[in-house]
C-alpha positions in Angstrom: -95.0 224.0 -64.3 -94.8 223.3 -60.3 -98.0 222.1 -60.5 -97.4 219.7 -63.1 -94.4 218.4 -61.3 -96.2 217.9 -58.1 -98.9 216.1 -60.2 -96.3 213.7 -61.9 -94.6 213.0 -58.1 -98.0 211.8 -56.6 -98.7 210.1 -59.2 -95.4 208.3 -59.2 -95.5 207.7 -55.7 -99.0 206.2 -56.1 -97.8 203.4 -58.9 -94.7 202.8 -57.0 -96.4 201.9 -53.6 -98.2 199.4 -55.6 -95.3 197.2 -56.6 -94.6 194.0 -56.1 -90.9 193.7 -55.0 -90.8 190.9 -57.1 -89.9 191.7 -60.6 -91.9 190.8 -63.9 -91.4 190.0 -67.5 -94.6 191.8 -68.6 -94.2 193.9 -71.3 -97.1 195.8 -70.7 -96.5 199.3 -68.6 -98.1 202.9 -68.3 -95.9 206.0 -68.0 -96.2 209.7 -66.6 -94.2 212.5 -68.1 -93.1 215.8 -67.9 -91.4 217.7 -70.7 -90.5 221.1 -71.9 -89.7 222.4 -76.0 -89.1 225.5 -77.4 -87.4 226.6 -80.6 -84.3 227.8 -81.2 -85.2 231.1 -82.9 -88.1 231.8 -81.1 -87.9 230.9 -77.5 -90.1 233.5 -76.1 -93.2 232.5 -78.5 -92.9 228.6 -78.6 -91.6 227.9 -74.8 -94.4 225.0 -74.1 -95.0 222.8 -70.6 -96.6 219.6 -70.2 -98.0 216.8 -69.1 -98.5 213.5 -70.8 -99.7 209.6 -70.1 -98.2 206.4 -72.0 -99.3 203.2 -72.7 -96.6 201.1 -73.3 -96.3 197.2 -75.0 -92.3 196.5 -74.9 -91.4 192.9 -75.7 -87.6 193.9 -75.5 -87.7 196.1 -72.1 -85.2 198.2 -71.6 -82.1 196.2 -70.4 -82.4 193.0 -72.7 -81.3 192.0 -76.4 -82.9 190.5 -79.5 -82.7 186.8 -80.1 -82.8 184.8 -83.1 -86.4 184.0 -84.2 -88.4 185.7 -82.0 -90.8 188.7 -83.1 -90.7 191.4 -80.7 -93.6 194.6 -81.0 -92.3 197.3 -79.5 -96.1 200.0 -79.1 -96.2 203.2 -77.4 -99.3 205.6 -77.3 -99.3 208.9 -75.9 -101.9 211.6 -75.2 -100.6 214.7 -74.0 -101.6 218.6 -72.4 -100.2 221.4 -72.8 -100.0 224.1 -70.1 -98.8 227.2 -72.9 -99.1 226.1 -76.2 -97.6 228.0 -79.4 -99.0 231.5 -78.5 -98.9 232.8 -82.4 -101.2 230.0 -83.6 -104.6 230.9 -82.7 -105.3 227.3 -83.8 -103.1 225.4 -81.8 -104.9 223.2 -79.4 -103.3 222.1 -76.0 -103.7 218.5 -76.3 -102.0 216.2 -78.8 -101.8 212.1 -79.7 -98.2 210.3 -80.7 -98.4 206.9 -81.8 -95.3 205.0 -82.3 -95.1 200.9 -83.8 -91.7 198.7 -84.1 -91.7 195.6 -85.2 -88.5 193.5 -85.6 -87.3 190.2 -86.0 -83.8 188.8 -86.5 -83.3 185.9 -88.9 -79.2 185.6 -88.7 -76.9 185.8 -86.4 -73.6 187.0 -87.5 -70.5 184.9 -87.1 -72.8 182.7 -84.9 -72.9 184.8 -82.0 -76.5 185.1 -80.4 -75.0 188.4 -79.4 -75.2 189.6 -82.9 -78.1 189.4 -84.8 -79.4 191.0 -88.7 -83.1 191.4 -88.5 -85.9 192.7 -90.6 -87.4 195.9 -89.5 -90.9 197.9 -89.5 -91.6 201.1 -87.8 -94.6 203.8 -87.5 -94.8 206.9 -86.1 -97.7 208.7 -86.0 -98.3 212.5 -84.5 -101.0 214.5 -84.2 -100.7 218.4 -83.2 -97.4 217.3 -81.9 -93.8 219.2 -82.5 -95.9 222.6 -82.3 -96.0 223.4 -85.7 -97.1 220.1 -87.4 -101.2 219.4 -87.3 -100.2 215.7 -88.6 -97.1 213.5 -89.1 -96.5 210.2 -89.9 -93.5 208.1 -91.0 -93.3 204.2 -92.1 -90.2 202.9 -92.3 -89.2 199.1 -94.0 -85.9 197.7 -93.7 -83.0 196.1 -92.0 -81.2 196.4 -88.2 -78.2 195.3 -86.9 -77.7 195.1 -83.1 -74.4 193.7 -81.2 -74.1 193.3 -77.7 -70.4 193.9 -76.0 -69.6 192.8 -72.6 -70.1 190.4 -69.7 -71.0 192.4 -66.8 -71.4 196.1 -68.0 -73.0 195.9 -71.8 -72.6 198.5 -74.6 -75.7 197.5 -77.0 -75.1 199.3 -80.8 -77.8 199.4 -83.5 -78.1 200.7 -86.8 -80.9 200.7 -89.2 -81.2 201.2 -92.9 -84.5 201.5 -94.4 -86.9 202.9 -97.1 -89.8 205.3 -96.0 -92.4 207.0 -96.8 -93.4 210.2 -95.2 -96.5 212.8 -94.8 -97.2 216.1 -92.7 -99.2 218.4 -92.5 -99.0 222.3 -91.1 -101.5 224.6 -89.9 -99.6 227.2 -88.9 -100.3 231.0 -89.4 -97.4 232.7 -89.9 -96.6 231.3 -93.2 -100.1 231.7 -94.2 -101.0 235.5 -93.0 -97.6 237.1 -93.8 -96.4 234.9 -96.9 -99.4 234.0 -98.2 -98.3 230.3 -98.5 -102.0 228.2 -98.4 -102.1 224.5 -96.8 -101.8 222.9 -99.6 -97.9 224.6 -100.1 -97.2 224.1 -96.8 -98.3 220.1 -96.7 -96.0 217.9 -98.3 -95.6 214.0 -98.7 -93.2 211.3 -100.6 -90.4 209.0 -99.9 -86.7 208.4 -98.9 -84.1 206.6 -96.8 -84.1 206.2 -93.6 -80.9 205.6 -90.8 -80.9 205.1 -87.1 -77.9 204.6 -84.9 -78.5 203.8 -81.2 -76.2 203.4 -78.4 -76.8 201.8 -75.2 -74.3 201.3 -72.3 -76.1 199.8 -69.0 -74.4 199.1 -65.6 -74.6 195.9 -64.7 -74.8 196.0 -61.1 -76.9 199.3 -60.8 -79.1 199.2 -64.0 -78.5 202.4 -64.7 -78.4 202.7 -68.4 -77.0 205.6 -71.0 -78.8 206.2 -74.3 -77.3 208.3 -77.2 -79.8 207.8 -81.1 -79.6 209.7 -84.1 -81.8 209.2 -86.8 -82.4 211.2 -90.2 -85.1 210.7 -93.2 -83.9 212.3 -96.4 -87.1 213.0 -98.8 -85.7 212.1 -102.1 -88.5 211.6 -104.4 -92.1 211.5 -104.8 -92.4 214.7 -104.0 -94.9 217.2 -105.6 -93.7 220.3 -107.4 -90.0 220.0 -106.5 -91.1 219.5 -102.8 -88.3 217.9 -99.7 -88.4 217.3 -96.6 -85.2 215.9 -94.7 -85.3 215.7 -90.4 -82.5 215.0 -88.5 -83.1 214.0 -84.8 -81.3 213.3 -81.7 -81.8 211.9 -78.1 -79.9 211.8 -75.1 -81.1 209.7 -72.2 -80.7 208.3 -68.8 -82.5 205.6 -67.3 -82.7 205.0 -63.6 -84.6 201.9 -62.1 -86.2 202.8 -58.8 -86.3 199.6 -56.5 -85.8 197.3 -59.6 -86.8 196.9 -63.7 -90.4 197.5 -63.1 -90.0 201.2 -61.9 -87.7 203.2 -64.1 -87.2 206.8 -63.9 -86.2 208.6 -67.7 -84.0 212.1 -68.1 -84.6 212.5 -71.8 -83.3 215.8 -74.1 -84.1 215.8 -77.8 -82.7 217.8 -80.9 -85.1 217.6 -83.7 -83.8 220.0 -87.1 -86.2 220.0 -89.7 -85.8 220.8 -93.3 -87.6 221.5 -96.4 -87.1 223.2 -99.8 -88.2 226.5 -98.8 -88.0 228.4 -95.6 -91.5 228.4 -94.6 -91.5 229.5 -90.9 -89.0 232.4 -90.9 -86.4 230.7 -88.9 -84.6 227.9 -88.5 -86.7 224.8 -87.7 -84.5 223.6 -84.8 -86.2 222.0 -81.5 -85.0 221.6 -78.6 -86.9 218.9 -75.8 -86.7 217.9 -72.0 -88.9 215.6 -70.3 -88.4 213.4 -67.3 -90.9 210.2 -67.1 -91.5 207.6 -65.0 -92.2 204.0 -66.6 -94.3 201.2 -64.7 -94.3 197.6 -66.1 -97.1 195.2 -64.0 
């Protein structure tokens, strides 16, 4: 794990000595990141160390609000490596792919405030060989946001997101499979649901320092094969640090992921727990 931190800090000091010290509106950046998951139950087997790269397209950036009319794409790809990966899967590979898509655009503001805004949503997420346990993800969500802004100086941005979604994954994992005797095919499932966001945002105004707090939840509801569900609930906490100004940021990031399904297929509770820090350049 040193070694991966020293590779992430000369890296970072690399990009940052090649700033401008004026700022940008690009929205296109790269990131370097470090993280750390385990799993509740099994922390001695699952304990996994990274390293991963980012390439970012971010219309919003991290410190500004939606306006009326305006379509903002919101694109992250990430490859990552692990240094130990899952060390009961003899099929786990150490490198994985997450793709993520938002796409929103608000049509109304509410009571006329520009600081208010109802918009039509569209999100992706795509993983492959990520979380550990899953060989493929992938969740599309349709449906409507709200986002207010509060404040002059400091701002406290809320958002909340109700949608309909449709949802598949995939495991290759061989506990189920050599000790149950639960195939692929029983431990795959796919269908649809709701889904909810609520994100919280409070950002200094003189620092840029910024305070992040989502939770999100799908609830499989139907669709599903032979009495099949699958229901995630997930949460992030966040800091974000600018380094100089808004084109070098510096991300503390922990994540709660609890996964559920109709049967216990794993032998324990499907809790995971995430750290990473990351650094975000915008050119």
């Amino acid at each position: 794990m040193n070694n991966l931190l020293l590779s992430a800090v000369i890296a970072t000091s690399f990009l940052s000595g090649q700033v401008n010290a004026a700022e940008s509106d690009s929205p296109f950046a790269i990131s370097i990141l470090t993280a750390m998951e385990t799993y509740e139950d099994s922390p001695d087997s699952s304990l996994s160390k990274g390293l991963g790269v980012s390439v970012i397209w971010d219309d919003l950036r991290y410190d500004n609000t939606y306006q009326l009319d305006k379509n903002y794409f919101r694109v992250r790809g990430t490859y990552y490596y692990e240094q130990d990966s899952e060390k009961y899967d003899e099929d786990r590979y150490r490198n994985s792919m997450d793709m993520k898509l938002h796409y929103q655009r608000p049509f109304m503001n509410i009571n006329n405030n520009a600081n208010h805004t109802l918009s039509f949503v569209g999100r992706y997420e795509g993983h492959y060989n990520s979380q550990q346990l899953e060989e493929f993800e992938q969740l599309a969500i349709a449906g409507l946001g709200l986002n207010n802004r509060y404040g002059e100086v400091d701002y406290y941005d809320l958002g909340l997101t109700l949608g309909l979604a449709y949802s598949e994954e995939e495991k290759d994992d061989d506990w189920p499979r050599e000790h149950l005797g639960i195939s692929e095919d029983e431990l795959n499932r796919k269908g649809y649901g709701y889904y909810f966001s609520w994100t919280n945002r409070y950002t200094f105004g003189h620092s840029g320092v910024q305070l992040g707090i989502d939770y999100s939840r799908y609830d499989g509801l139907w669709g599903y094969k032979d009495g099949k569900s699958y229901t995630f609930n997930r949460l992030n906490m966040s800091v974000v640090v600018p380094l100089a100004d808004n084109n070098n940021l510096l991300h503390f990031i922990t994540q709660y992921i609890d996964r559920e399904s109709e049967q216990d297929l794993i032998g324990f509770d499907d809790v995971l727990y995430r750290v990473a820090v990351e650094y975000v350049h915008y050119f």
